[in-house]
N, C-alpha and C positions, 0 to 999 in steps of 0.2 A: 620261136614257138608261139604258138596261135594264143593260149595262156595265160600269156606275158603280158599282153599286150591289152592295152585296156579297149574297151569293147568299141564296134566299130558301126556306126550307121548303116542300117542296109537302108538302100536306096526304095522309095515307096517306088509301086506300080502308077503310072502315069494314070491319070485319068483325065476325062473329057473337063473343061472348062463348064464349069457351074453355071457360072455369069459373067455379062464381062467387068472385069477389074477387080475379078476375086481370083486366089492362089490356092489351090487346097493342096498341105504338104504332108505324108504320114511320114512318122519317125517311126522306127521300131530296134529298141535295147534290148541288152541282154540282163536285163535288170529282172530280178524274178520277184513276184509277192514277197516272200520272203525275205530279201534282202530290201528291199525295200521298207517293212515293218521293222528288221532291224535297223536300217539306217533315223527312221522314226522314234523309234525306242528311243536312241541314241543320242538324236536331237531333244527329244524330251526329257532324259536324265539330264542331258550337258544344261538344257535351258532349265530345271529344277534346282541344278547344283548352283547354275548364276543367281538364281532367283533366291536361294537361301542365304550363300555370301552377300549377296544384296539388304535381306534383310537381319544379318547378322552384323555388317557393316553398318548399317542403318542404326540398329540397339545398339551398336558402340558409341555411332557419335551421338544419339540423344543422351545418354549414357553421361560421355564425355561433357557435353552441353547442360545437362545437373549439377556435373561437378563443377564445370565453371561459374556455374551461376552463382550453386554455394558458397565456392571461394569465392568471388565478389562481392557478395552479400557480408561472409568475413570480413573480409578486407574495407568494405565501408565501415562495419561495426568500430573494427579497431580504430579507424581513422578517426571517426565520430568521439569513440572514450579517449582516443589520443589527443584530439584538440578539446574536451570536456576537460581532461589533465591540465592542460595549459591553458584552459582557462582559470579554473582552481589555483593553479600555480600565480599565474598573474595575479587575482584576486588579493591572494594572501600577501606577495610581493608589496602589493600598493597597501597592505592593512599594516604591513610591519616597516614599511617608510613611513607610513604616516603618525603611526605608536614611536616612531624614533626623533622624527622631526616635533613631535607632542614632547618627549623627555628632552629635547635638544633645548627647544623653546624654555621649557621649565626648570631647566639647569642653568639657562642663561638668565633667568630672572631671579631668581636666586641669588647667582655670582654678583649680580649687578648691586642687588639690595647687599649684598655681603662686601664687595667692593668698592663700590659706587656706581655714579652713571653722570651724564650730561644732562641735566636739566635747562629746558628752554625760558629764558624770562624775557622780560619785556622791557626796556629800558630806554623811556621815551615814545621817540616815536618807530622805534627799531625791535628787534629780537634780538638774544643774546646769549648764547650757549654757557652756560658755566657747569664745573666739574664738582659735584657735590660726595664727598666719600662717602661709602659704607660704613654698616656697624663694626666692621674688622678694622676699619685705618682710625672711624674712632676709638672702638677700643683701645689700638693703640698708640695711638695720640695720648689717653686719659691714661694709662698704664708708661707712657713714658715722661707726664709731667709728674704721676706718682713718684716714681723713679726719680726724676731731678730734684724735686719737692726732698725726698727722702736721704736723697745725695748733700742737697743743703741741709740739711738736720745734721745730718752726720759732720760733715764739716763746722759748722756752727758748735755744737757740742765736744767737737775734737778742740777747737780752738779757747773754748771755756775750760777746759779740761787742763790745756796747755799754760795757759793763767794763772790755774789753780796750783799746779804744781812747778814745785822749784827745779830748776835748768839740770837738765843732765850733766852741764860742765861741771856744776858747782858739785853735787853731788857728788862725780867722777871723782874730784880732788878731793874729798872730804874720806873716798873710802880708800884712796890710795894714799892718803898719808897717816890712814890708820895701820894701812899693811905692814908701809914701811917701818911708821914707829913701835911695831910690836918686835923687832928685830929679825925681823927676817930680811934675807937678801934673796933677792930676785936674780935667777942669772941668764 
């Protein structure tokens, strides 16, 4: 069917050559006004509808491009407080080594005056380390010649003592032959 089939060039009426090395060719469609303003229409909604996905596409990624910025923007912020953190952290770090190494040092001078220490002297024409104690080993040095000082007293005075009074033997025999001679038997 004639229809069907999409439209068919009619052939233009020949005419006489113009000039020479020119072609004059007429086309003639079956294309009406009509169809034609629709196919225009048509182009012009389709190229509307691109042109708004375009600029709908468009608004998303500037869109999107805010939002990255922002988050970048975060993301140095934190970075920024996050190494401000660690620096505060270090800070404190090296304030409380150096407050410990201050108690270390001062607990060690201390023990030293409390125990003793090496004192450097000079002997000749040399130096010479010698061991000088503390107030704690004299102390107890003076607390144990107390003690022996106290130990001979007591022995001394035991032995004056022992002088003073008559032998336990003699006494021993003195009250056991008083037992006896009262008449008792021992058995």
């Amino acid at each position: 069917s004639a229809l069907m089939q999409p439209p068919q060039p009619r052939l233009p009426p020949t005419t006489p050559h113009p000039g020479p090395g020119l072609v004059c060719k007429q086309v003639q469609t079956e294309l009406t006004c009509q169809s034609i303003q629709e196919f225009e229409t048509q182009a012009s909604s389709d190229l509307e509808l691109r042109n708004n996905k375009i600029d709908e596409l468009n608004r998303t990624a500037e869109e999107l491009r805010h939002q990255l910025a922002a988050q970048q923007k975060l993301l140095e912020q934190h970075k920024a407080h996050t190494n401000k953190c660690i620096d505060v952290v270090k800070k404190l770090l090296k304030e409380k080594s150096n407050i410990e190494k201050k108690e270390a040092r001062q607990r060690c001078m201390q023990n030293r005056l409390r125990l003793g220490q090496f004192v450097t002297q000079r002997v000749g024409a040399t130096f010479q380390e010698n061991w000088t104690d503390g107030y704690a080993f004299q102390e107890l040095s003076r607390r144990q010649e107390e003690i022996t000082a106290e130990r001979e007293e007591i022995d001394r005075q035991k032995k004056l003592l022992m002088k003073k009074r008559p032998s336990n033997s003699e006494t021993g025999r003195k009250r056991a032959g008083s037992q006896s001679g009262g008449g008792g038997v021992v058995g």
